[in-house]
C-alpha positions, -999 to 999 in steps of 0.1 A, spaced: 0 0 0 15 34 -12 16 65 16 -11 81 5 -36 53 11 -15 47 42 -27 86 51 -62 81 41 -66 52 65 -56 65 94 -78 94 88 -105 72 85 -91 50 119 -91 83 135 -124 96 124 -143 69 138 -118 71 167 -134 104 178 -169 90 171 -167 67 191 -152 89 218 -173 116 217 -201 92 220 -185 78 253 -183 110 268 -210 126 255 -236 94 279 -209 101 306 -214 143 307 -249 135 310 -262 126 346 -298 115 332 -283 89 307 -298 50 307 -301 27 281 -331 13 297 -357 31 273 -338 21 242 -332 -14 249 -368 -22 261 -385 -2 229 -359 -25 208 -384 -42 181 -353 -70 172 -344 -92 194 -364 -79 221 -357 -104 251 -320 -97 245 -327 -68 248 -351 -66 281 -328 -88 295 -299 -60 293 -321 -36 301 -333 -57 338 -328 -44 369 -299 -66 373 -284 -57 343 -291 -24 333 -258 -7 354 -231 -29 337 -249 -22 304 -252 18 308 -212 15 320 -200 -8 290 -219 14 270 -204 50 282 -169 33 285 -167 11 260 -170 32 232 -145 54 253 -113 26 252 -127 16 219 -122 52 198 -89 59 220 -72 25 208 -84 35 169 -71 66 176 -39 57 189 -36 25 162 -35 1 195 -46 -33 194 -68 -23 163 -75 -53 154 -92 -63 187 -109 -33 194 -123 -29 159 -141 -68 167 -151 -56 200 -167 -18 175 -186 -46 151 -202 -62 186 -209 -26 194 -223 -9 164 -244 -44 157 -259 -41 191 -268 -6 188 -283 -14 150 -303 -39 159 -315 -19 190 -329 5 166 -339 -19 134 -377 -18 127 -371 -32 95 -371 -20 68 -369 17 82 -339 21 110 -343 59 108 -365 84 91 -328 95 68 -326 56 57 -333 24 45 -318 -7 61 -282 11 60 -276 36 82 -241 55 98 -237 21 122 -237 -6 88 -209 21 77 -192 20 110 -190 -19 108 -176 -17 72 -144 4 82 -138 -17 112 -137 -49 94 -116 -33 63 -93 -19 97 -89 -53 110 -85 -69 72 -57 -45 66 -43 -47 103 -47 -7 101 -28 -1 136 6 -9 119 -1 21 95 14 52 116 -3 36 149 12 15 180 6 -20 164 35 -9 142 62 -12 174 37 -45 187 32 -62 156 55 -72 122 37 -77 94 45 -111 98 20 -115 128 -13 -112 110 
């Protein structure tokens, strides 16, 4: 791969780094956030759903949802361990999806695909390409032998 596409993905890693990020922080700044109402309107999957959303549950989910996306967008950002955290981004954005899936229509702007479907398509073109070793930590952690 030249420099230029090198450039262009870690843009893109970046990008969706700070997504991912800002959506952390942004369910951590707020005092009144739960997933609760989300995950029990969910029209796919529903008991999956309920079940996170339980009594029982629902703290571990609203902290692996502020958080995770947190670790998640800092490793993209820093090209750490890309490759894991872009599997653990798929788990992520195909939970949320499906949260919101009332097929056809996700949202009112589209049709099936929407921003997460995108999300999920740069995460498995970052872990196909082992994106990390392009200007990120994996390139001190891994050789281009290791993947």
């Amino acid at each position: 791969m030249n420099r230029f596409s090198k450039i262009i993905i870690v843009l893109l890693r970046i990008s969706l780094g700070w997504i991912f990020v800002y959506d952390g922080l942004s369910k951590i700044l707020d005092p009144r956030f739960s997933a609760k109402d989300a995950l029990d309107s969910a029209k796919v999957l529903p008991a999956y759903y309920h079940y996170l959303a339980s009594p029982g549950h629902i703290a571990w989910t609203n902290i692996a949802l502020s958080w995770g996306p947190i670790i998640l967008g800092t490793l993209l950002i820093v090209g750490l361990f890309v490759r894991y955290a872009s599997s653990i981004g798929i788990v992520f954005s195909l939970t949320t999806y499906f949260s919101l899936l009332a097929f056809p229509v996700v949202l009112p702007s589209s049709y099936v695909i929407d921003e997460h479907i995108i999300y999920i398509l740069l995460l498995i073109l970052f872990t196909a390409i082992n994106a990390g070793t392009y200007f990120g930590l994996d390139r001190y952690i891994f050789t281009r032998r290791d993947y």
